[in-house]
C-alpha positions, 0 to 999 in steps of 0.5 A: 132130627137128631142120631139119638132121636131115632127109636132103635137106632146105634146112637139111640140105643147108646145114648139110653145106656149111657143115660142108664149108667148116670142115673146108676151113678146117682142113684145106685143101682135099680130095686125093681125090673118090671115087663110089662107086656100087651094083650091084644085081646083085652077089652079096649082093643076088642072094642075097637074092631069092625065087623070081622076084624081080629086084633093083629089086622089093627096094629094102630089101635094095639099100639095106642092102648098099650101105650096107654096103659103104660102110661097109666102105669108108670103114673100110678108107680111114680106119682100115686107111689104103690111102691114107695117113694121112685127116685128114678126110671127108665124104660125101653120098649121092644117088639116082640116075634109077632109085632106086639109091644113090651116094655122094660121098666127099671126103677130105682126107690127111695132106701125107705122103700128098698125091698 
């Protein structure tokens, strides 16, 4: 595994921002910043719980839907383009205070595109 592998990690961390800084230098820099944050208690992850079970006891099922979600996200903003054309993205994804996930987004459209 390498330093760079490791979610978090200082090497990580510079590694995203240096990756960030290169697609500035190709791209120019992003139109859009997005968070996207997680409902515990949307209906997928309230699906999901037994008996007396309340969403913060399953942190598994949380982080799987937000995952999810995201990734359903990302693909309708970069393959089905509801913003226009997307030359490039970027994304980190933190935890907040109580455990759950957000993520930042940054996207970079095509000029045609540009707000």
């Amino acid at each position: 595994m390498n330093k760079s592998e490791l979610n978090g990690s200082p090497h990580n961390m510079q590694q995203n921002y240096q990756d960030a800084m290169a697609m500035v230098r190709k791209f120019g820099k992003p139109d859009l910043f997005l968070t996207f944050t997680c409902n515990p208690s949307c209906f997928e992850v309230l699906n999901c719980m037994e008996g007396v079970q309340r969403p913060e006891d399953r942190p598994d099922i949380i982080i799987r839907v937000f995952n999810m979600k995201l990734k359903e996200l990302l693909e309708d903003i970069c393959k089905h383009g509801i913003f226009g054309t997307v030359l490039t993205y970027i994304y980190v994804i933190e935890f907040q205070k109580r455990g759950l996930p957000h993520a930042h987004i940054l996207l970079t459209l095509d000029s045609q595109n540009s707000p």
